[in-house]
BAGUKOL-367614 format. One record per residue (C-alpha): y, z, x. Coordinates in steps of 0.1 Angstrom, whole numbers, plus 5000, padded with zeros to 4 digits. Layout:
BEGIN
+-------+------+------+
: north :   up : east :
+-------+------+------+
:     Y :    Z :    X :
...
+-------+------+------+
END
This chain:
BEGIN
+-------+------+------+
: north :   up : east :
+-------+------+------+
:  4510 : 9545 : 6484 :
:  4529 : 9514 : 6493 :
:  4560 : 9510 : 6474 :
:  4553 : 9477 : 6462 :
:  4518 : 9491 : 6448 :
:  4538 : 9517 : 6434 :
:  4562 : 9494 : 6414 :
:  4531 : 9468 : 6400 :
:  4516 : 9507 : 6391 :
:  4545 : 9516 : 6369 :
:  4550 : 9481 : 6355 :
:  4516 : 9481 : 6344 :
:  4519 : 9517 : 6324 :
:  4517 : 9519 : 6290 :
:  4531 : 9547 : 6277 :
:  4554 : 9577 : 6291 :
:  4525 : 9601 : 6305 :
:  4510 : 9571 : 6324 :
:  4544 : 9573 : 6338 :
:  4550 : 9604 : 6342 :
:  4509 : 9610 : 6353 :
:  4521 : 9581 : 6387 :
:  4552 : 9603 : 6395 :
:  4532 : 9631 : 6400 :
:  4506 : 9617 : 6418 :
:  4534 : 9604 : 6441 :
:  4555 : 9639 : 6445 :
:  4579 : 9633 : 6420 :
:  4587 : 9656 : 6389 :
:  4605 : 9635 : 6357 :
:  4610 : 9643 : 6324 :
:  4596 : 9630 : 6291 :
:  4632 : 9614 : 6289 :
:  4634 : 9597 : 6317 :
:  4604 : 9585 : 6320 :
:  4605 : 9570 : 6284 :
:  4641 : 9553 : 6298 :
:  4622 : 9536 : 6321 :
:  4592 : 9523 : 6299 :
:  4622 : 9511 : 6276 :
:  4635 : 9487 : 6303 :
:  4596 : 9477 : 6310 :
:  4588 : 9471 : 6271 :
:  4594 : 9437 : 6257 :
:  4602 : 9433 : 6220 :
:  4591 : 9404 : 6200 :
:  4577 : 9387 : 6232 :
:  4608 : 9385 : 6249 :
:  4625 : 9399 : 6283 :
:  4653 : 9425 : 6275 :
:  4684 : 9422 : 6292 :
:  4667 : 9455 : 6318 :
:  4639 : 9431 : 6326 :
:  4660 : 9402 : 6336 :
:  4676 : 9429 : 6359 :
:  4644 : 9442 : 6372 :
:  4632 : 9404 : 6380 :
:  4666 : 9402 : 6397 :
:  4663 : 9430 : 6418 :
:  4680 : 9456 : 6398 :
:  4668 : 9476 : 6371 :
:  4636 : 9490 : 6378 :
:  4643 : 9488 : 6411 :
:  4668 : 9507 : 6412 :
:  4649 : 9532 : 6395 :
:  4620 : 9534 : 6419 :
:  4644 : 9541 : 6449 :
:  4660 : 9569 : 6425 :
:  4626 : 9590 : 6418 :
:  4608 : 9575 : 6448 :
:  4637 : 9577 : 6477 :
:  4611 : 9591 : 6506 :
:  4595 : 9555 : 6501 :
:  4620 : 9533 : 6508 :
:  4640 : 9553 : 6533 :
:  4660 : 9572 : 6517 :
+-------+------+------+
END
């Protein structure tokens, strides 16, 4: 899967097992936990971007994340 596909993938979940279900279909093991950190930076609240998904739009947060669980990807 390209990593780019990969990131609209995750973006697009809706709750932690779609999460979790995209990991594994990609290799990667995480837990409940983690993968309900990440839905957190993805969820808006009241219609607006949290402070995780100005970071994500910026290059960071989700990002970030991606290249943690997802390192083979993008060269790591």
């Amino acid at each position: 899967m390209e990593k780019e596909e990969l990131i609209q993938k995750l973006q697009a979940a809706k709750s932690v097992d779609e999460i979790i279900a995209i990991a594994k279909e990609n290799g990667v093991e995480v837990t409940k936990e983690k993968a309900q950190e990440l839905l957190d930076k993805l969820t808006a609240k009241d219609g607006e971007l949290t402070d995780d998904m100005l970071d994500a739009v910026s290059g960071g947060g989700i990002i970030d994340t991606v290249k943690e669980w997802f390192g083979s990807l993008f060269g790591k």
